[in-house]
N, C-alpha and C positions, 0 to 999 in steps of 0.2 A: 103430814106433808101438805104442802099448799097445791090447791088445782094443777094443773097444766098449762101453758099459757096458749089460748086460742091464735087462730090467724092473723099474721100480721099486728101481733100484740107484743112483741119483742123482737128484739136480732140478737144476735153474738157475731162477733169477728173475730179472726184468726189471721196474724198477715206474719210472715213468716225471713228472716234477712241474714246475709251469712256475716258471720266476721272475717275481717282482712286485714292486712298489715295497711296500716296508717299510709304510706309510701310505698310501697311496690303494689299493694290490691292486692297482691297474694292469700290465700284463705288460712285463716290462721284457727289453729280449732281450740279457741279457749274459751269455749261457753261454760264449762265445769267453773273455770275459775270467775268468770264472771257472776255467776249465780253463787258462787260461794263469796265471793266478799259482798258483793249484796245483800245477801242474807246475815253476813256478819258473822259468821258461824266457824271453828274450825272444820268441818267436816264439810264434803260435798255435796247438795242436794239438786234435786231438779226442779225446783219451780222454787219462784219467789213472790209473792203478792204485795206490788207495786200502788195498791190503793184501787184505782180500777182497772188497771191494765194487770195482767198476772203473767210472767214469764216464765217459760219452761222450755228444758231441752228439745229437743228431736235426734234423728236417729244417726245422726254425723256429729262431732264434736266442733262441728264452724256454723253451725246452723243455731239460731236460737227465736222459739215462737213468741209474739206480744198478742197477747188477748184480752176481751173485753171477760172480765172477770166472772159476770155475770150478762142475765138477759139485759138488754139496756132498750127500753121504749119506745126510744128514737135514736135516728143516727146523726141528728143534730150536736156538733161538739166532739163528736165522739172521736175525729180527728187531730183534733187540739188534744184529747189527754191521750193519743198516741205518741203526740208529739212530744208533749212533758215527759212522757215515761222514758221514749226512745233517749232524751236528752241525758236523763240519769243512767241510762246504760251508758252510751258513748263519754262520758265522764271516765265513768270505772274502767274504760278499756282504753281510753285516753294513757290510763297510767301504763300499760303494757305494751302502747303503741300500736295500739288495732282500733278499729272501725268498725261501723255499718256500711254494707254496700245492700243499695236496691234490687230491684228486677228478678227476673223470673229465674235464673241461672245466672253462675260467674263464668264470664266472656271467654276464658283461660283456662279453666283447673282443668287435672289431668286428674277424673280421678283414680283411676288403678294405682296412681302413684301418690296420692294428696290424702287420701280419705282416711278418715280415724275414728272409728265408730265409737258413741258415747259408752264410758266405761264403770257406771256407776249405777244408780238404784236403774232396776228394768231392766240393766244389760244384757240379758237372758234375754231378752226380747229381739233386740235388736240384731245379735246375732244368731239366733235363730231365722232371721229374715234374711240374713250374709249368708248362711250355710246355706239356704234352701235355693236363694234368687242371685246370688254377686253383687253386693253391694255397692262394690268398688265401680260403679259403674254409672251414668249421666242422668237414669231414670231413677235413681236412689240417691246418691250421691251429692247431686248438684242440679237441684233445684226447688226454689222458694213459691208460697202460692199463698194466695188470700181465701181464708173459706168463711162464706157466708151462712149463719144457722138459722131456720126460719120455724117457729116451733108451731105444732098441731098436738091438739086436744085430743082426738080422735080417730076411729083409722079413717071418717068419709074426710076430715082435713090431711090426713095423710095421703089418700087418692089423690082428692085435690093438687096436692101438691106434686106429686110425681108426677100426675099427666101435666104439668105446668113446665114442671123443668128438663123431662125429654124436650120441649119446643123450645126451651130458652138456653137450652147448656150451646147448640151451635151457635147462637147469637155472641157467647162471651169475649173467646179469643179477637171477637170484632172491633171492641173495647178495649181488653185487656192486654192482647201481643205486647210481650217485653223481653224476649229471648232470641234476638234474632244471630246471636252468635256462639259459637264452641269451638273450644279448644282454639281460639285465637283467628276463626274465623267463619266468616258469614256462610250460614247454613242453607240458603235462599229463602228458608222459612221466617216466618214471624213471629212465630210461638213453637220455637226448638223445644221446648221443655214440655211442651204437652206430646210432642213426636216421640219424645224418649218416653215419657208416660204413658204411654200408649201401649208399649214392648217389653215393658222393668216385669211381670210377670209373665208371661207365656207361658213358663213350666205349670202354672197351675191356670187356665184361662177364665175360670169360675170366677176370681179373683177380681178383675175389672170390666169381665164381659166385653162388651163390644163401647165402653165410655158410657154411649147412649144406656139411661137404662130399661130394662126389659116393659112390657107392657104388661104390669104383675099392679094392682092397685088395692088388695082387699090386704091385712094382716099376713093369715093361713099363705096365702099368694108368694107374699114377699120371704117369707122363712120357708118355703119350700123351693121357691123356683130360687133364691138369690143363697141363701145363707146356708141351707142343705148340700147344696151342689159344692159350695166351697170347700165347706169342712170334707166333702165326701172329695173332693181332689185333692184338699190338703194334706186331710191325715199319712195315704203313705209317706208322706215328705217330714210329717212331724206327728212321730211316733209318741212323744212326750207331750205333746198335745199342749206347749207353748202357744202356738197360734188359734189352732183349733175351738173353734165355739166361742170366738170372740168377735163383734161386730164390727170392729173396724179392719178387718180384715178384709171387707168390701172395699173395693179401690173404684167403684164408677166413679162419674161424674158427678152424681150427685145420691147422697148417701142414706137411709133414713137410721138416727140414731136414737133407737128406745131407751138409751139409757138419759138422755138429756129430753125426749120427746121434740124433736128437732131433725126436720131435714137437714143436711150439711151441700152447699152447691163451693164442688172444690175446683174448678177448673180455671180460677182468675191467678195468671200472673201477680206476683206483686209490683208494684210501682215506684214511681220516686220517690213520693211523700205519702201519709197518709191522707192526705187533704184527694187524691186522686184514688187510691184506694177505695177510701170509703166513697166519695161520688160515682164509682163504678158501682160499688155494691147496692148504691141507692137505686141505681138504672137497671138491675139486675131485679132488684124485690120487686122495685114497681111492674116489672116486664110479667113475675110471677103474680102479681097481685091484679094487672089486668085479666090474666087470662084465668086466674081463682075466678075471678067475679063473671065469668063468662062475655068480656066485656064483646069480641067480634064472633067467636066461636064457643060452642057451646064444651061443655065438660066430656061429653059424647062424645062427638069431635075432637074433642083433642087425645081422648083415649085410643080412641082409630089411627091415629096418626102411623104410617107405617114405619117401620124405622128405618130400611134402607137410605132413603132421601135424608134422614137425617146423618146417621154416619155422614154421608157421603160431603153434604153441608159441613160441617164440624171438619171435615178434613180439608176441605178447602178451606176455612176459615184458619185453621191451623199455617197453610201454608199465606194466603193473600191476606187476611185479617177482613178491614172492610171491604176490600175488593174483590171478596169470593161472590160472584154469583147468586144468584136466587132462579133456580130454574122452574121451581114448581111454583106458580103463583098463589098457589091453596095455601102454600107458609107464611106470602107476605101479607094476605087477608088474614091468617089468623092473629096478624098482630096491627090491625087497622089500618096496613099500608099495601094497599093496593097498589102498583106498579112500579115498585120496589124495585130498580134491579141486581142491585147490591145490599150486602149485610150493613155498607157502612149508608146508604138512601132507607133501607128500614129502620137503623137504630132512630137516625135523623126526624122520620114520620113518630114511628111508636114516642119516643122521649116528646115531641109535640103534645101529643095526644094525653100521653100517661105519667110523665115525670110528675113529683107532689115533693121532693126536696125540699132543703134550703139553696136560697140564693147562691150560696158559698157553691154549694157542689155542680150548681147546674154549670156555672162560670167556669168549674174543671171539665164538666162535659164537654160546656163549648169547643174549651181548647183542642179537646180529642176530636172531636165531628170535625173542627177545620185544619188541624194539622196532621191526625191521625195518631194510631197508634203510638204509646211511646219505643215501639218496637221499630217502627219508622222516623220516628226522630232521630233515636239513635245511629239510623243506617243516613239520613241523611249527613248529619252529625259527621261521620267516620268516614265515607264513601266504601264501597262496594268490597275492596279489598285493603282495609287500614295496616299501616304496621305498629307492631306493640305498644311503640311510643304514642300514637294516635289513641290508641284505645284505653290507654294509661291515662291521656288525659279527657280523654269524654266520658269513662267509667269512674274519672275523680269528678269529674262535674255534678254527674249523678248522687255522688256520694255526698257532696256540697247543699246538694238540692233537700235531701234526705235530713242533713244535720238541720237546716232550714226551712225545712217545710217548703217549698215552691214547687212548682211545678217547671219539665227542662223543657225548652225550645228550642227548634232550632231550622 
């Protein structure tokens, strides 16, 4: 087996889209069959390996993930072969009259009444997770996210990193809000899908803790305080031990997975295109990769970090995006923006300071810093209270932007 890959020596992406009826956006659950004639195959299988993008189920049958195959070095490009790949899905679902649709949740679905859990290899899995949690439901159901994997060598690169992304998981929805509506109307939030996220487990709370995660940074630490506690509230629920003793069964914010040697930071909406996507994820590493290198506050410091103020951050970012507040000034020093007083005047300072991208994604950022979230484009887009026909066609727009790669304005 080859090393592990050190610091900031790879990514992985995960950006995740439902399918929809071509013309009405209605969610159509034919990822089975798209993954089966892609593969060519007469049987159904769950993933498909697209060259460097790889496709695979999730746990609704409208939902289907695009990943980067492997570590990739850079996130240079890495948006163009989303976009090649996305192309060749949207062909194959061409012929059955569905789509791709973006963003963090679909604007409409009902799910109690919509949902169809995947019914093929894993399925044991997934409804293991219906019998314990409700599937059928807004926090499982209906919604898509981008998850960024940051890999560590070691557990002191594995410290590193978790004290890193307690301070940056509230910064994301700052960036990323793109769910500002359900069930056919505006939620006042900006990032609905992390609200419902937030709630999809209670019967077992070990499961996502408090988002933020704990202040656990040694190996021993992390499988005691995080992965013991889970299975130890799981088990009565899953006597079969389907779920049990398996890692991703951590629902934080941000995840550490030994089986890939990789942090996972899951709390990014997905977006129009990937060209915006990935420019968030780039703002998101570097935000981690300042604060690895100690660039305003020390490693110490950042492990003290208490975590109330962050919750509390994070939930306001949930609901305002960039407009949430910065009330503790000790947060916006630790990302070399002092008098910060918004999430959306610090991403603005930090990206100054600490962006190292391409050209291409900083020009996505721009767009976000001066129009805002796409979660507010879209509300300006619709206004406050659209009717279905409104949202019919700004949620095809999106879906335009998406076949296209562009980023929406508005």
């Amino acid at each position: 087996m080859s090393a592990p890959l050190g610091l900031f020596e790879g990514y992985g992406i995960e950006i995740e889209y439902v399918l929809v009826d071509a013309e009405s956006l209605d969610v159509r659950p034919f990822t089975d069959r798209l993954l089966r004639a892609a593969a060519g195959t007469a049987e159904y299988v769950s993933d498909h390996d697209d060259g460097d993008i790889g496709w695979s189920n999730e746990l609704v049958a409208h939902v289907l993930e695009f990943k980067t195959s492997g570590p990739v070095a850079s996130l240079k490009g890495v948006d163009a072969a989303f976009d090649q790949s996305l192309g060749r899905a949207q062909a194959i679902l061409a012929r059955s009259g569905a789509r791709l649709m973006p963003t963090g949740s679909h604007p409409w679905m009902d799910p109690a009444r919509e949902t169809q859990l995947w019914e093929h290899e894993g399925a044991e899995i997934y409804h293991a997770y219906d019998r314990i949690f409700d599937c059928r439901r807004h926090g499982w159901a209906n919604l898509q996210s981008v998850h960024l994997n940051l890999p560590f060598a070691d557990e002191e690169e594995l410290g590193r990193l978790l004290a890193a992304s307690r301070l940056v998981l509230p910064l994301l929805p700052a960036l990323a809000a793109s769910s500002p509506f359900c069930e056919g109307r505006a939620t006042g939030l900006l990032d609905t899908r992390l609200d419902h996220y937030k709630e999809n487990a209670t019967l077992v709370p070990a499961m996502a803790g408090g988002i933020i995660p704990e202040p656990l940074y040694t190996i021993p630490e992390y499988q005691q305080g995080i992965f013991a506690r889970i299975d130890a509230e799981l088990l009565p629920h899953d006597p079969e031990r389907l779920l049990v003793g398996h890692e991703w069964c951590n629902a934080r914010g941000a995840i550490a997975r030994f089986d890939r040697m990789a942090l996972e930071l899951r709390l990014l909406d997905t977006q129009e295109c990937p060209r915006a996507d990935i420019a968030i994820a780039a703002a998101a590493s570097d935000a981690m990769r300042a604060l690895v290198e100690e660039r305003w506050i020390s490693w110490k410091e950042q492990k003290a970090f208490p975590h109330a103020p962050l919750a509390g951050l994070l939930d306001a970012a949930i609901a305002r995006g960039p407009g949430a507040p910065v009330l503790d000034p000790r947060f916006a020093a630790a990302f070399g923006a002092h008098g910060a007083k918004t999430l959306g005047e610090l991403w603005a300072a930090l990206l100054e300071q600490a962006y190292t991208g391409p050209a291409v994604q900083g020009e996505a950022l721009d767009l976000i810093l001066s129009q805002g979230t796409l979660a507010e484009r879209i509300l300006r887009a619709t206004g406050p209270a659209p009717a279905r026909a409104r949202l019919l066609e700004v949620y095809g727009e999106l879906c335009g932007c998406l076949a296209h790669g562009r980023q929406f304005e508005a």
